[in-house]
C-alpha positions, -999 to +999 in steps of 0.1 A: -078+002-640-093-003-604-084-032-582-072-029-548-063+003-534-029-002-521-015-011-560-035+014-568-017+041-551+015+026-555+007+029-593-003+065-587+030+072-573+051+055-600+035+070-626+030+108-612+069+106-604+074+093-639+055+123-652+076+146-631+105+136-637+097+140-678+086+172-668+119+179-660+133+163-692+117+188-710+144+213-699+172+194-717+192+212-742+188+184-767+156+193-789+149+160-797+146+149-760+123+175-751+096+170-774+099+130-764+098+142-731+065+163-730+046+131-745+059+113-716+048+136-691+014+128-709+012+096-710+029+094-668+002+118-654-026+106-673-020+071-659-017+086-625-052+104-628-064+065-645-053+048-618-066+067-591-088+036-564-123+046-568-129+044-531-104+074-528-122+098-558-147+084-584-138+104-616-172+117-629-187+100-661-169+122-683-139+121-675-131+085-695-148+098-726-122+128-721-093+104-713-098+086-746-103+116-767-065+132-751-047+098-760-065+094-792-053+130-802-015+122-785-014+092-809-025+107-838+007+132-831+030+103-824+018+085-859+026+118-871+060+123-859+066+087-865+075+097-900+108+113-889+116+085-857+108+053-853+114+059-822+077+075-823+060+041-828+063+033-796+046+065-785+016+055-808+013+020-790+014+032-759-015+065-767-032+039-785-035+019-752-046+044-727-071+055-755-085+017-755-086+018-720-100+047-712-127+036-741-131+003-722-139+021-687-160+046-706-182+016-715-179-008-690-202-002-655-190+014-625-191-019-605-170-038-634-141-016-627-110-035-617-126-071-621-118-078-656-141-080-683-132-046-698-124-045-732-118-068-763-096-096-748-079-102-781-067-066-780-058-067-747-037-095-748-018-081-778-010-051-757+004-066-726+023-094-753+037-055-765+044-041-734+059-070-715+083-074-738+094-040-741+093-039-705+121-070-705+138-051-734+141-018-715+150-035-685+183-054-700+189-021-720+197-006-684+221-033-677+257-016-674+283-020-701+318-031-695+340-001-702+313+022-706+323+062-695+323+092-710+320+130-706+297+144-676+262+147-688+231+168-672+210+143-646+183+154-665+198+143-701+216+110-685+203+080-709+199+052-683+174+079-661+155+081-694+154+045-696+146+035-664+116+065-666+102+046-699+104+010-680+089+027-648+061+031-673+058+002-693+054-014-659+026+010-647+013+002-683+018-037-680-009-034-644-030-014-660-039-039-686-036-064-664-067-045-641-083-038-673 
């Protein structure tokens, strides 16, 4: 997860305003939305904190142990809500991924960090095969529709926000894996 500092703060920044923002999703008056929104606020802050450049704060050798055992249990709740939403699935990939990588960093030396090497390269290329394409779906799902209106909606419950915070996040996923 650490390469150069400058993406590395730029990542920060994505993802902790990612996280926010889901914070704030979790206000909506829609039920459904709120409990999606709280595991996104997991998953946005928790890549923050992962992709933190070492030369700014070296997290201490527990801390990727820890990483891998909160993503581990968020995906074991997404597989568990994923027998009501499919929508859930993609929650388990994407836990599933910050548990590998946090597992990979947890096992790999301090001065591999960021210079590849990390991890099972099969496994690794099947998540950023994942992740980029969801990231191109997301991104044409925010194209806009010709005719497309409706009734005022809440900024916070506003669909193409949503969407745009989930592709804000596959990105930040996408160079993660890519540092791995």
């Amino acid at each position: 997860m650490h390469g150069p500092a400058s993406p590395g703060w730029l990542l920060v920044a994505l993802c902790a305003a990612t996280g926010a923002y889901c914070l704030l999703r979790m206000r909506s008056k829609v039920e459904e939305q709120r409990r999606a929104a709280g595991g996104e606020a997991l998953m946005g802050f928790g890549m923050a904190a992962m992709a933190v450049p070492p030369a700014a704060f070296t997290l201490p050798s527990w801390a990727w142990p820890a990483f891998a055992a909160v993503f581990a249990g968020a995906a074991l709740r997404a597989l568990w809500a994923a027998r009501a939403s499919a929508h859930h699935l993609h929650h388990l990939v994407g836990a599933g991924a910050m548990a590998y990588m946090a597992a990979a960093m947890a096992a790999a030396p301090a001065h591999t960090h960021g210079h590849g090497g990390s991890g099972v390269p099969v496994l690794t290329g099947v998540l950023l095969l994942y992740f980029a394409g969801y990231v191109l779906l997301s991104g044409a799902r925010l194209l806009p529709v010709a005719g497309a209106g409706g009734a005022a909606v809440a900024w916070s419950d506003r669909p193409e926000v949503s969407r745009a915070c989930r592709l804000s996040m596959g990105i930040g996923m996408l160079a993660m894996l890519l540092a791995l």
